[in-house]
N, C-alpha and C positions, 0 to 999 in steps of 0.2 A: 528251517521253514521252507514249505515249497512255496511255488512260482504265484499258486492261487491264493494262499496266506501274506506272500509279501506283498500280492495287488494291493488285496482288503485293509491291510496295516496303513501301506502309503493313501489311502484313497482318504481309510479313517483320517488318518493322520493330517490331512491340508485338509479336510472337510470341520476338522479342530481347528484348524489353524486359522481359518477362514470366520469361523465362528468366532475364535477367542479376535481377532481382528476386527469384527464388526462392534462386539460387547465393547474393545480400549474405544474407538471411533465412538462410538455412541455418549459414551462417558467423557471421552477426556476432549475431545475436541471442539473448540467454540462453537457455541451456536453461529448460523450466520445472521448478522445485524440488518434489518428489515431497512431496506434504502426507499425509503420514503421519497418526495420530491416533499423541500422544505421551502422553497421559494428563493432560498439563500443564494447568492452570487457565488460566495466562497464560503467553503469549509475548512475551517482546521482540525488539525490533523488531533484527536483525545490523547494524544501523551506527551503533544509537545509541552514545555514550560515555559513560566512568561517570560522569565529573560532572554530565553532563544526567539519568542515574538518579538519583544521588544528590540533586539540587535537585528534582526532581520530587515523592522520598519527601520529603522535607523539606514540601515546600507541603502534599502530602497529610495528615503529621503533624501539621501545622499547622491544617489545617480540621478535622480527626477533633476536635485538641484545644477547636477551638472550639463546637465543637456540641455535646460532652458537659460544656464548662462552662455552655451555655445550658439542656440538658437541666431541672434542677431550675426554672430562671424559667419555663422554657415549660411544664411541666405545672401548673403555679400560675394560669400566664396562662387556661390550657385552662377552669379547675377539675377536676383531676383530681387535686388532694392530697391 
């Protein structure tokens, strides 16, 4: 091959590359999800399951309840009783 044949080859050749890359991308790649404003505070996440929600509120129930049983020692601690 000469010099001008092996440009043309490499040039084809990523100009394929580049194509067959857009065609997988076009096909195989998720659309992107239309992010609306839903009004919602929070959102959960679509693949989580509910017992990973439910253990989740659980831990959180669980620290709420501990720092409103510390609340009365901690303002004591402050001096602010």
């Amino acid at each position: 091959m000469t010099t001008a044949e092996t440009k043309h080859t490499s040039h084809s050749s990523n100009a394929l590359d580049e194509a067959a890359q857009r065609a997988l991308d076009y096909y195989l790649k998720p659309k992107p999800v239309d992010e609306s404003p839903s009004g919602q505070l929070f959102v959960v996440a679509p693949d989580i399951d509910t017992e990973t929600l439910l253990a989740n509120a659980s831990e959180d129930l669980l620290s709420i309840s501990a720092i409103a049983a510390d609340l009365p020692t901690m303002s004591t601690v402050h001096g602010a009783a």
